[in-house]
C-alpha positions as CSV (number, residue, x, y, z in Angstrom):
1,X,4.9,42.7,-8.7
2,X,6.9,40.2,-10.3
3,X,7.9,37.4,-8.2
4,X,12.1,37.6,-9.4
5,X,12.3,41.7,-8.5
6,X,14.0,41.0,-5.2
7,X,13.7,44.7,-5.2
8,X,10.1,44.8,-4.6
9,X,10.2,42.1,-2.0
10,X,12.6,44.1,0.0
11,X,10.5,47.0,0.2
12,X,7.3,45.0,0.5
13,X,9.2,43.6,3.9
14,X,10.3,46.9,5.1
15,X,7.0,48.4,5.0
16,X,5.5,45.1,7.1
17,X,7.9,45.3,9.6
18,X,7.2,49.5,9.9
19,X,3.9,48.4,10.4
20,X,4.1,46.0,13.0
21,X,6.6,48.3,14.9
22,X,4.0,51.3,14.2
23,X,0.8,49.4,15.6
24,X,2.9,47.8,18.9
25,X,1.9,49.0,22.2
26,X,5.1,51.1,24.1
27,X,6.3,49.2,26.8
28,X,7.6,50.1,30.3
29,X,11.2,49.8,31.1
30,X,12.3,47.6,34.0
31,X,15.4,49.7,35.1
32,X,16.1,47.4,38.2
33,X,15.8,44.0,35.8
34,X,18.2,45.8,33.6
35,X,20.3,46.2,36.3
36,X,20.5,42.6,37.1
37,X,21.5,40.2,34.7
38,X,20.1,37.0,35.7
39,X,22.2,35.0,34.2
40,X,21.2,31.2,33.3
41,X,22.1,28.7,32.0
42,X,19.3,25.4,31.5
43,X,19.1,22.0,29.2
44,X,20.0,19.0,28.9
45,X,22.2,16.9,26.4
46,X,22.6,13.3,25.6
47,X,24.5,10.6,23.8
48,X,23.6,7.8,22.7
49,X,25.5,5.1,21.2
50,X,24.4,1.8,19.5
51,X,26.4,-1.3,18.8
52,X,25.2,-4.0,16.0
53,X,26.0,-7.4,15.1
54,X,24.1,-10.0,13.2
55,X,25.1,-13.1,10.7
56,X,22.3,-11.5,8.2
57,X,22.9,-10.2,5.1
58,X,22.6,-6.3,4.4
59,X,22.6,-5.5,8.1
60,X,22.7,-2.1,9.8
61,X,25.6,-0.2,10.8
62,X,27.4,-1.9,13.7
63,X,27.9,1.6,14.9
64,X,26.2,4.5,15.2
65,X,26.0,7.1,17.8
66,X,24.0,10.4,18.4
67,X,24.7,13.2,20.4
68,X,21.4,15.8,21.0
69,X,20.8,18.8,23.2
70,X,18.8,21.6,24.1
71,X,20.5,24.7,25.8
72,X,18.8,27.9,26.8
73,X,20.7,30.8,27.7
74,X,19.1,33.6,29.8
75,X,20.1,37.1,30.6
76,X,18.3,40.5,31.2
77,X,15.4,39.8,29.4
78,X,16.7,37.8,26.7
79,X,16.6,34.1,26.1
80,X,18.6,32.2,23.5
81,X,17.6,28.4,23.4
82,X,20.1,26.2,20.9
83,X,19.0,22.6,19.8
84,X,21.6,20.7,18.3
85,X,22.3,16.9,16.9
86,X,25.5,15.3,15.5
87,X,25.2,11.7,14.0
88,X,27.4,9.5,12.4
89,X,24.1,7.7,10.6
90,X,24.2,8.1,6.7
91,X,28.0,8.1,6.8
92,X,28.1,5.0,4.9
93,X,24.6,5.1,2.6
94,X,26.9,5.2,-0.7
95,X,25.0,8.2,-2.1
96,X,24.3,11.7,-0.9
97,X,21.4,13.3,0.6
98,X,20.0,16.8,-0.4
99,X,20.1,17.9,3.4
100,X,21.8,17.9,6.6
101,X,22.1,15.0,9.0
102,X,24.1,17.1,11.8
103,X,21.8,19.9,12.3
104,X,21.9,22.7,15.2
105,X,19.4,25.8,16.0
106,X,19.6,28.9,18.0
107,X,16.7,31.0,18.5
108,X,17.3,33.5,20.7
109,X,14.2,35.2,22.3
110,X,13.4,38.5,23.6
111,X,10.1,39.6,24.5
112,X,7.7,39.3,21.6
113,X,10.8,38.9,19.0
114,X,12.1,35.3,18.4
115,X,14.7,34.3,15.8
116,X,15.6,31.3,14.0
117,X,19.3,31.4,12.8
118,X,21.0,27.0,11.6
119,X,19.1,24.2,10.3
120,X,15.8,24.9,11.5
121,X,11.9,24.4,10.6
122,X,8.5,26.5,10.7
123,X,4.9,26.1,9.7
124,X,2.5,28.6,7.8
125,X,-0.1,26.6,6.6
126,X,-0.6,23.5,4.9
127,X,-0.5,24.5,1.9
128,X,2.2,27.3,1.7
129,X,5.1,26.3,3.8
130,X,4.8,23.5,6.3
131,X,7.8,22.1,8.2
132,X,10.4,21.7,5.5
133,X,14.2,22.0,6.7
134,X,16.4,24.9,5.7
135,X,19.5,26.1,6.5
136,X,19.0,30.0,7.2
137,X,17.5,32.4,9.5
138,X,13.5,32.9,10.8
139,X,12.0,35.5,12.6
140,X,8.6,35.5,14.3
141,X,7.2,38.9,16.3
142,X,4.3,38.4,18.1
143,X,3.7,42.2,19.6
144,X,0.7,43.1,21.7
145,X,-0.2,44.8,19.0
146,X,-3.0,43.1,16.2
147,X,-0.5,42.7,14.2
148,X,1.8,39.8,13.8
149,X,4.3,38.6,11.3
150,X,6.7,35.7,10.2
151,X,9.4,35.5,8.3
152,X,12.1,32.9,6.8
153,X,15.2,32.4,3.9
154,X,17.5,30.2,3.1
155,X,18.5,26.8,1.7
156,X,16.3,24.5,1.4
157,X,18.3,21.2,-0.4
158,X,21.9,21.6,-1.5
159,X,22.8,20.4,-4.8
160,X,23.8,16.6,-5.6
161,X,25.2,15.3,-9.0
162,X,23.8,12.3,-10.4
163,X,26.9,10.0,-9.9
164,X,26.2,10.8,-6.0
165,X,22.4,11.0,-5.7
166,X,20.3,8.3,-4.9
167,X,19.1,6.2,-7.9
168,X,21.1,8.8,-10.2
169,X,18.5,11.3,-9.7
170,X,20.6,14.8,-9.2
171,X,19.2,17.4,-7.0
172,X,19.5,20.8,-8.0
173,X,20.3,23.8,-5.5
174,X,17.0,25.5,-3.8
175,X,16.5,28.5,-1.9
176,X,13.0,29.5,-0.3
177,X,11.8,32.6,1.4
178,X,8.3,33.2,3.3
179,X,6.5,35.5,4.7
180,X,3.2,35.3,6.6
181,X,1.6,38.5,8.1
182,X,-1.7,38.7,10.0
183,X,-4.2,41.1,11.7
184,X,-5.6,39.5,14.6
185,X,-8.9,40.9,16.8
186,X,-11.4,39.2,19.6
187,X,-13.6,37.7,17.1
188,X,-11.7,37.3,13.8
189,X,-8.3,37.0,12.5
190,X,-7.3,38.1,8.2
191,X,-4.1,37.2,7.3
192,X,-1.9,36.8,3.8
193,X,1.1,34.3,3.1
194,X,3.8,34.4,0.6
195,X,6.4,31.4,-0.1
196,X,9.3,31.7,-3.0
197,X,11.7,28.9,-3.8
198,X,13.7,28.5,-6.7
199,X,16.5,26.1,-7.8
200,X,19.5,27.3,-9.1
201,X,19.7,26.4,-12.5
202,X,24.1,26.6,-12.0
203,X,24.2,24.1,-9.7
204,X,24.4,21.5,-11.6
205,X,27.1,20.7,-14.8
206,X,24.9,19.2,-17.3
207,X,26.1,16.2,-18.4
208,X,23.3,15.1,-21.2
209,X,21.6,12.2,-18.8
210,X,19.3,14.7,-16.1
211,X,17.0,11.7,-15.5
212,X,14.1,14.2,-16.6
213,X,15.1,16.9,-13.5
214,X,14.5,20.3,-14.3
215,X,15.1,23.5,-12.1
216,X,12.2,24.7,-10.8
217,X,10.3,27.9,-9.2
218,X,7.2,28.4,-7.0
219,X,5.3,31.2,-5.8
220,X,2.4,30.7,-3.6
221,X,0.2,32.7,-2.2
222,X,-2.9,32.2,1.0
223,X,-5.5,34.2,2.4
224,X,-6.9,33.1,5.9
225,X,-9.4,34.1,7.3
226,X,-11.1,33.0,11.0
227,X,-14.2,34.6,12.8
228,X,-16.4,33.4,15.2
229,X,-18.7,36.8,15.5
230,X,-22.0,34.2,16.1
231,X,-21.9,32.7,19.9
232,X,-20.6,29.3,20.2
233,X,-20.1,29.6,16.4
234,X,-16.4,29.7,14.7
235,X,-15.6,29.6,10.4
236,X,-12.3,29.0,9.4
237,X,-11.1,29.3,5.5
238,X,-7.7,29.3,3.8
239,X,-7.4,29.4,0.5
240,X,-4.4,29.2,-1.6
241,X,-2.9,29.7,-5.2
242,X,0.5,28.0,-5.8
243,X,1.9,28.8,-9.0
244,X,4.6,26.2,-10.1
245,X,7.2,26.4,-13.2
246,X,8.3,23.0,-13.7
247,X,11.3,23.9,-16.3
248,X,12.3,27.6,-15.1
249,X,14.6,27.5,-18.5
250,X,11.4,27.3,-20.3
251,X,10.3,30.3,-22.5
252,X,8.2,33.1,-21.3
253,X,4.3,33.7,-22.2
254,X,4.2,37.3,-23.8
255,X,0.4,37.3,-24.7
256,X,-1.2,35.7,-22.0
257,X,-3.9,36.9,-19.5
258,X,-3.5,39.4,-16.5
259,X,-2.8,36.4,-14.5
260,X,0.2,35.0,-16.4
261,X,2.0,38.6,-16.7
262,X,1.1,39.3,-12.7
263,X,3.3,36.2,-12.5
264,X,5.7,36.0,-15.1
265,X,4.4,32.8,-16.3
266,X,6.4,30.6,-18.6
267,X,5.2,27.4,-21.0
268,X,5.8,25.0,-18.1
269,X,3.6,26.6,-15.5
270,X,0.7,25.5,-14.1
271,X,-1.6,27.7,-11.1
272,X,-3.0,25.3,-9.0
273,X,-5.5,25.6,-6.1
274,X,-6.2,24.7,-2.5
275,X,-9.8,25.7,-0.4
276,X,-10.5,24.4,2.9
277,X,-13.7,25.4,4.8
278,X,-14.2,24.6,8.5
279,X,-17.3,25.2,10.5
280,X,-17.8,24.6,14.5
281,X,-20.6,25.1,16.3
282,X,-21.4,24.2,20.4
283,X,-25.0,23.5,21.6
284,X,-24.6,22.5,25.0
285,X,-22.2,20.0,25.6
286,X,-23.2,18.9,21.9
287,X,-20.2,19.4,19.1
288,X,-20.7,19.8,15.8
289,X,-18.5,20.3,12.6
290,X,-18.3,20.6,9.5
291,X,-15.3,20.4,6.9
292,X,-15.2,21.3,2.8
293,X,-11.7,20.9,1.2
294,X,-10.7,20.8,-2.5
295,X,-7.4,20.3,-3.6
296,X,-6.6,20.8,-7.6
297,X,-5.0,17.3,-9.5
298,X,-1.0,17.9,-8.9
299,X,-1.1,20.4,-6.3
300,X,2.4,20.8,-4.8
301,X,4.7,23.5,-3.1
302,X,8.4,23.7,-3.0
303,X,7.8,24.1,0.9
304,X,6.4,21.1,2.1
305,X,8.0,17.3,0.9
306,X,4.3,15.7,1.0
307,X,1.2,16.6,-0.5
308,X,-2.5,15.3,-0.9
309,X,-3.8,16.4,-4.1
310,X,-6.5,15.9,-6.7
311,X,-9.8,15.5,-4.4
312,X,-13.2,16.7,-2.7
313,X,-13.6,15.9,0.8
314,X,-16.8,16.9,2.8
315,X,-17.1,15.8,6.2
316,X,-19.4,15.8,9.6
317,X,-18.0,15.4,12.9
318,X,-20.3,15.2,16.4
319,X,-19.2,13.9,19.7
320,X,-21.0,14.0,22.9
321,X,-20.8,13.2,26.7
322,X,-23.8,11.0,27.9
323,X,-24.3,9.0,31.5
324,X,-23.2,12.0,33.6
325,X,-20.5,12.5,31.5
326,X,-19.1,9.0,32.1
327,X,-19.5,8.2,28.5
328,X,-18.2,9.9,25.9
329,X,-19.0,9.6,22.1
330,X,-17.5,11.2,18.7
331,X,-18.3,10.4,15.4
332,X,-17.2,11.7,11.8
333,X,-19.3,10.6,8.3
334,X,-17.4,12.1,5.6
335,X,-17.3,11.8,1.3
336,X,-14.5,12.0,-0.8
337,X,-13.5,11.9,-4.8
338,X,-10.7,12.1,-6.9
339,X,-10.6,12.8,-10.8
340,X,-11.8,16.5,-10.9
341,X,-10.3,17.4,-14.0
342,X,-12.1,14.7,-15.8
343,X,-9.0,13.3,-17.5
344,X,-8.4,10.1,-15.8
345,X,-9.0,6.6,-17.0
346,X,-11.0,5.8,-13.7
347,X,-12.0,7.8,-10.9
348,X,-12.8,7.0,-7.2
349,X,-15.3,8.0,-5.0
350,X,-14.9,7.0,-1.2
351,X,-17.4,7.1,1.9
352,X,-15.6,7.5,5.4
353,X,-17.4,6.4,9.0
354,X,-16.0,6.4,12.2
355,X,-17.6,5.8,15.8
356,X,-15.2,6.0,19.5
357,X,-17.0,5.6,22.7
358,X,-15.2,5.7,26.0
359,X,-17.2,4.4,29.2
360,X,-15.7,4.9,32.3
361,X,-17.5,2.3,34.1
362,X,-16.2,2.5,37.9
363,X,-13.1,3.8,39.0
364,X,-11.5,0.3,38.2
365,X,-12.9,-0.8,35.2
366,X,-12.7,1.4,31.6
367,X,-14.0,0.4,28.4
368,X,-13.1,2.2,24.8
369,X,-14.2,0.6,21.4
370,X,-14.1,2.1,18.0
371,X,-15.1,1.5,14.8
372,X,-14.5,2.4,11.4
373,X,-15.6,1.7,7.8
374,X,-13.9,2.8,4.5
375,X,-15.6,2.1,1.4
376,X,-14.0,3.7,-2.1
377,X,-15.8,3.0,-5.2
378,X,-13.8,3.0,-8.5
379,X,-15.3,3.4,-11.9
380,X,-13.4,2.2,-15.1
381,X,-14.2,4.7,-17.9
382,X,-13.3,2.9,-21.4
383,X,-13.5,4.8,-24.2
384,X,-16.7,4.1,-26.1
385,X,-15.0,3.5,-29.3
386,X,-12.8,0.8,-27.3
387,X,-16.3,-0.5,-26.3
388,X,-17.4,-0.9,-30.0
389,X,-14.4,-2.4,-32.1
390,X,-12.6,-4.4,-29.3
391,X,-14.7,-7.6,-29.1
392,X,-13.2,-8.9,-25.9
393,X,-13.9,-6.2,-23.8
394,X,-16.6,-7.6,-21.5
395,X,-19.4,-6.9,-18.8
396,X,-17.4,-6.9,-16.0
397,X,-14.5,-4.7,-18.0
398,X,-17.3,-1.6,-17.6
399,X,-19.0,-2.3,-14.1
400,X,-17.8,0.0,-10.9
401,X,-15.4,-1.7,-8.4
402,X,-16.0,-1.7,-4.7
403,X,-13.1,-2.2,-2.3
404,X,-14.8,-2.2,1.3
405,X,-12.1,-2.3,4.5
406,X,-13.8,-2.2,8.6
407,X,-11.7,-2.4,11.5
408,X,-12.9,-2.4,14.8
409,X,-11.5,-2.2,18.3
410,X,-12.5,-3.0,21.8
411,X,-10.5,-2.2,25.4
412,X,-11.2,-3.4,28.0
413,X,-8.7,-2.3,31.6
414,X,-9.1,-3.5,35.1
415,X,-7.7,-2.1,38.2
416,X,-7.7,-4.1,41.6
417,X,-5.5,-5.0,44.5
418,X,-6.0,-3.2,48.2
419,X,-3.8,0.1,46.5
420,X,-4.8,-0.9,43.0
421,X,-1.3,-2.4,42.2
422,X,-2.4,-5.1,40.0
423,X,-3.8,-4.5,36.2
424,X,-5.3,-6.7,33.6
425,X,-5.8,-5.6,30.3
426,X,-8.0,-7.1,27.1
427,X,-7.4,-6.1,23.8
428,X,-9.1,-7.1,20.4
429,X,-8.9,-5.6,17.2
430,X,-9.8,-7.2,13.9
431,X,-9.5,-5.0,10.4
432,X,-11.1,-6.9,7.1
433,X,-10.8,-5.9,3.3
434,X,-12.9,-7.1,0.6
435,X,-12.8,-6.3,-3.1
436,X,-15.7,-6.2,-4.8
437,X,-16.7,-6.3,-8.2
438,X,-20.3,-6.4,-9.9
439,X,-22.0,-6.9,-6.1
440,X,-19.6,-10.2,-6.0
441,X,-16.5,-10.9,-3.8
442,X,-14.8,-13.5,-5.3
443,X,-12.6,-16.1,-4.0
444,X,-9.0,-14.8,-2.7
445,X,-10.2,-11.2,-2.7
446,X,-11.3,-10.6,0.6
447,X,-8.6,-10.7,3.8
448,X,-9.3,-10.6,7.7
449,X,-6.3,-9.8,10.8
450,X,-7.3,-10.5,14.4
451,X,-5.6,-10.1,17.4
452,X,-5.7,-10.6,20.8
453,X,-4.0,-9.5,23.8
454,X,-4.0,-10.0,27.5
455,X,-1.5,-8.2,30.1
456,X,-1.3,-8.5,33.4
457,X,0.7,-6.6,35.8
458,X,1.6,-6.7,39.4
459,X,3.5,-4.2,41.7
460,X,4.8,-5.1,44.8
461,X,5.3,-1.9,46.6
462,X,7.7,-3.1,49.7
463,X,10.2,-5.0,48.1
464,X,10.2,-2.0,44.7
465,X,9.5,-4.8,42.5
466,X,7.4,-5.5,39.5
467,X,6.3,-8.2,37.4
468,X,4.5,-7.7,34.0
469,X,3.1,-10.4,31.2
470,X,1.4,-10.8,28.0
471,X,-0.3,-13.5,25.5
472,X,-0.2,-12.7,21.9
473,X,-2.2,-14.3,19.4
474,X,-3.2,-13.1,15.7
475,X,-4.5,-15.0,12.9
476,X,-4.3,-13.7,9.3
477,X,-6.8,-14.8,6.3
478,X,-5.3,-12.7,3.4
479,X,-6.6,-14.1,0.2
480,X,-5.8,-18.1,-0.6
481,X,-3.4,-17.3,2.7
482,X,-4.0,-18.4,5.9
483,X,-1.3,-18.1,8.9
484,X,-1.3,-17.5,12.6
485,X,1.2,-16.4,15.7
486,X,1.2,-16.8,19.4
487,X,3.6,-15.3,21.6
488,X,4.0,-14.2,25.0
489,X,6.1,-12.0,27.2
490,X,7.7,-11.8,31.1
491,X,9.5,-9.3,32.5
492,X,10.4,-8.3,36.0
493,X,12.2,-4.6,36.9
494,X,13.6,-4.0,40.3
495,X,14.5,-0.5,41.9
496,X,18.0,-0.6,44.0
497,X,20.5,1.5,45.6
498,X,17.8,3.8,47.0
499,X,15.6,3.1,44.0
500,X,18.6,5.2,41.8
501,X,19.1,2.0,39.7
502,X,16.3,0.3,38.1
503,X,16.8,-3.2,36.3
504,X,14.6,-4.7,33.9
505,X,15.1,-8.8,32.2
506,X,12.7,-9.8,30.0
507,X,11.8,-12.9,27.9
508,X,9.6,-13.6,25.0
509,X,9.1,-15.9,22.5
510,X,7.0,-16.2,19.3
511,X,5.6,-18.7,16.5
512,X,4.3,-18.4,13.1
513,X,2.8,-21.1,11.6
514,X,1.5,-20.9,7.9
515,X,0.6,-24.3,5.0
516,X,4.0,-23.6,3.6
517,X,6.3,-22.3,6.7
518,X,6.9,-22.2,10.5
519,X,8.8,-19.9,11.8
520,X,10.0,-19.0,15.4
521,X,11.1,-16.2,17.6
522,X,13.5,-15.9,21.1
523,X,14.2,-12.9,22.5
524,X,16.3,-11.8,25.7
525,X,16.3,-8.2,26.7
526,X,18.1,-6.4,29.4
527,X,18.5,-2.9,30.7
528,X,19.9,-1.2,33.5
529,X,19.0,2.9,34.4
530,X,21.4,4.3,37.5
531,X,20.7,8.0,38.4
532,X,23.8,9.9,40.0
533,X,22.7,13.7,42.0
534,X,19.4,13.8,40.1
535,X,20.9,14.9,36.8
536,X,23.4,12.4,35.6
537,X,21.4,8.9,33.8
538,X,23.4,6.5,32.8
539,X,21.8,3.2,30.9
540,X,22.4,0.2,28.7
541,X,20.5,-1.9,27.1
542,X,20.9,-5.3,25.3
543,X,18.2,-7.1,23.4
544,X,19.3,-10.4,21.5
545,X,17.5,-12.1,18.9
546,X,17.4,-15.5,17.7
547,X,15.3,-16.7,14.7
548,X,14.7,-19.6,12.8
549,X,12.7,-20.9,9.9
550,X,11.6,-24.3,8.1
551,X,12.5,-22.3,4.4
552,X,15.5,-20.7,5.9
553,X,18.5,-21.0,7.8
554,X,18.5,-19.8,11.9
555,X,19.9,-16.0,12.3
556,X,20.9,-14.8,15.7
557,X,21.8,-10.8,16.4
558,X,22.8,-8.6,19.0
559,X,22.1,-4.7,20.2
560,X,23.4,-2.8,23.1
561,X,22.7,0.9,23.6
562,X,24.4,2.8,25.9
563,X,22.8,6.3,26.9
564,X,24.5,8.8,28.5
565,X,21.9,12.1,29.7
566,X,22.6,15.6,32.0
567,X,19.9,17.6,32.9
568,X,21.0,21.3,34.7
């Protein structure tokens, strides 16, 4: 089947959904809910508005508001929920954007059917479609029956010219349509996935200057498969095939293989693949896993804005309850690489370990640390006839490079008071990075953070009022560069009015001192919450900053936010 006979994909989906309907189990008729319409109405909306003004230089928008809501709609036995946002935010960014700011979704809902009609999102996998935006209609039915089945169309960017587009880079028209079907028992699942985009190669007046954009088409299919047929054993596997055209007004392949004429393939595409492999396995309160995954160099669908591509990643996961199950402990060792096609100029190879351990050590006191260490070696392939005429190539041109990086993290949280309305809190966390070259970290290339926190927090039950405070300090050795901070915090909140408003002033201040700079923080914040019959919040917020530097002038701003939300 030829992925532009949208023929053959019509049929394909009218045979699916026969299927589905086919295999679903009949269901009895509720005369007396018929009867009765039930109708509700539920949600909530909310506005929110935000005010800006600062004496800096390329500030943000000194207003900007949002209005957000989720309505459902019941009747009979249907329900239609409708999400919905309007924004004034990228009113005034001087170029266009490809997609919608003010977006709103209705999927009505009845029984095992559910729709997706406005700007709206859905996952398959992640490597088919995952969460991209469009601007069309979805449809998921989930029958009793073992089958199930997805489906999606419609835009997925509009087009933009390259006098409007951001850095001159036009956009062209896309359209995407997906499918994901699935036969689903006890003890194992098969299913199939099918994603089309293409960009409309009209959409755009050509004007001699594309800035190397070309229309493009995708086809991708996955097969997934889960089963866990062994006790206490499951196996998971996807694997998927996208086949990319990166010009579609390139010319077409007429003697290729049987996979370029299944596909129409053209001189500009490429078939790229995707395999993960997932085991887990139970032995007692003992969890094991296991995780394979290889990604070709320049994977990429037109249904997904961000992909990992281009490496091996194998890796071992265990946790475990000890101490009466007071303490619990999960680790992960895992192995990855890059370069699999060979053709870089250096490729990477990097070891993963990770360690979390929670102790609950009485009801008052809880402990959690965790640690983590990355290490990715990188080896620089020259050429070996750079190595024989180029006299200034050295040793340490053709030895591997290290870069190591640890963090760690400790927790510490104590409870006391006669109802436990006081709490102290300890945090430290410290991350390092060294670069290392021939077994030698040189001067400048190794860097440390550390922090340190302590909060304290005090509730005084009969007067509703609380008072909360923190230190701050961190210290920073990044190269030749050595700077530090220390801050601290106080706030205070009080309920009123039959605890329907709640007030909260705060303070905090912060210093930076580094060899060449010194630099300094003030803060004020305020807010105010008031409740009216339960479903009416009203609130506003302030927060005022003043800053000033040795190296630069003092710069004050402002915020206030005022939120408006109904619940019913």
């Amino acid at each position: 089947m030829k992925i532009n006979d949208k023929n053959n994909w019509l049929k394909l989906l009218i045979v699916l959904l026969f299927l589905v309907a086919k295999n679903g189990y009949s269901q009895d008729v509720d005369l007396e809910s018929f009867y009765k319409p039930n109708f509700k109405v539920t949600g909530g909306v909310n506005a929110n508005m935000i005010y800006y003004n600062g004496n800096q230089q390329n500030s943000r928008e000194p207003f900007s508001y949002l209005l957000s809501g989720n309505l459902n709609v019941s009747a009979f036995s249907f329900n239609i929920p409708i999400f919905y946002s309007l924004t004034n935010q990228g009113n005034n960014l001087g170029y266009t954007v490809p997609f919608d700011f003010n977006r709103i979704c209705i999927m009505p809902k009845y029984k095992w059917v559910k729709a997706y009609i406005g700007n709206a999102s859905m996952t398959f996998s992640p490597y088919t479609l995952s969460g991209i935006p469009f601007r069309g209609v979805g449809l998921e039915l989930t029958p009793r029956s073992p089958f199930k089945m997805s489906l999606m169309g419609g835009q997925l960017s509009k087009a933009v010219n390259d006098e409007d587009a951001l850095g001159g880079v036009p956009v062209y028209e896309r359209f995407g349509y997906g499918i994901k079907t699935s036969f689903e028992k006890e003890r194992y699942k098969i299913g199939w996935i099918g994603f089309y985009a293409k960009d409309n190669a009209n959409s755009l007046a050509y004007t001699g200057n594309d800035n190397g954009v070309t229309p493009k088409s995708n086809f991708v299919n996955s097969l997934l498969f889960s089963t866990s047929l062994l006790k206490d054993l499951t196996f998971n596997i996807e694997y998927a095939l996208s086949v990319l055209t990166d010009d579609t007004r390139s010319e077409n392949i007429y003697r290729g293989g049987f996979r370029e004429k299944l596909f129409s393939a053209k001189e500009s595409t490429t078939f790229l693949n995707a395999l993960n492999v997932n085991f887990d396995y139970n032995i007692q309160k003992t969890k094991l896993g296991l995780t394979y995954e290889r990604i070709d160099p320049n994977y990429n669908t037109l249904g997904a804005l961000y992909f990992n591509n281009d490496l091996e990643n194998i890796a071992l996961r265990l946790s475990r309850p000890f101490y009466n199950d007071n303490i619990n402990v999960s680790a992960s060792l895992g192995y990855q690489r890059d370069d699999l096609a060979h053709n870089k100029k250096q490729d990477s190879k990097r070891v993963v370990a990770s360690i979390n351990m929670n102790y609950k050590i009485t009801d008052q006191l809880n402990f959690t640390g965790s640690y983590s260490n990355f290490s990715t070696y990188t080896n620089k392939k020259l050429d070996q006839f750079e190595l024989i005429n180029n006299p200034n190539v050295v040793a340490a041109d053709t030895l591997n490079y290290r870069q190591l990086s640890q963090n760690a993290n400790l927790n510490m949280s104590y409870s006391f008071g006669k109802k436990k309305n006081q709490n102290m809190n300890f945090n430290y966390s410290i991350a390092g990075q060294a670069n290392e070259q021939g077994g030698i970290i040189r001067k400048g290339q190794a860097s440390t953070v550390q922090n340190y926190n302590l909060g304290h927090s005090i509730n005084f039950l009969g007067i509703k009022t609380a008072l909360n405070s923190s230190l701050n300090y961190t210290n920073n050795q990044v190269g030749k560069f050595d700077n530090s901070s220390i801050g601290a915090s106080v706030g205070v909140s009080k309920k009123l009015l039959k605890e329907k408003l709640n007030s909260n002033f705060g303070l905090l201040y912060n210093n930076t001192q580094s060899e060449e700079n010194s630099s300094s923080v003030f803060g004020i914040k305020l807010n105010n919450s008031y409740t009216v019959l339960q479903k009416h919040n009203f609130s506003l917020g302030m927060i005022s900053m003043f800053r000033s530097s040795t190296n630069k002038s003092s710069n004050n701003d402002i915020m206030m936010n005022f939120n408006y939300g109904y619940s019913f």
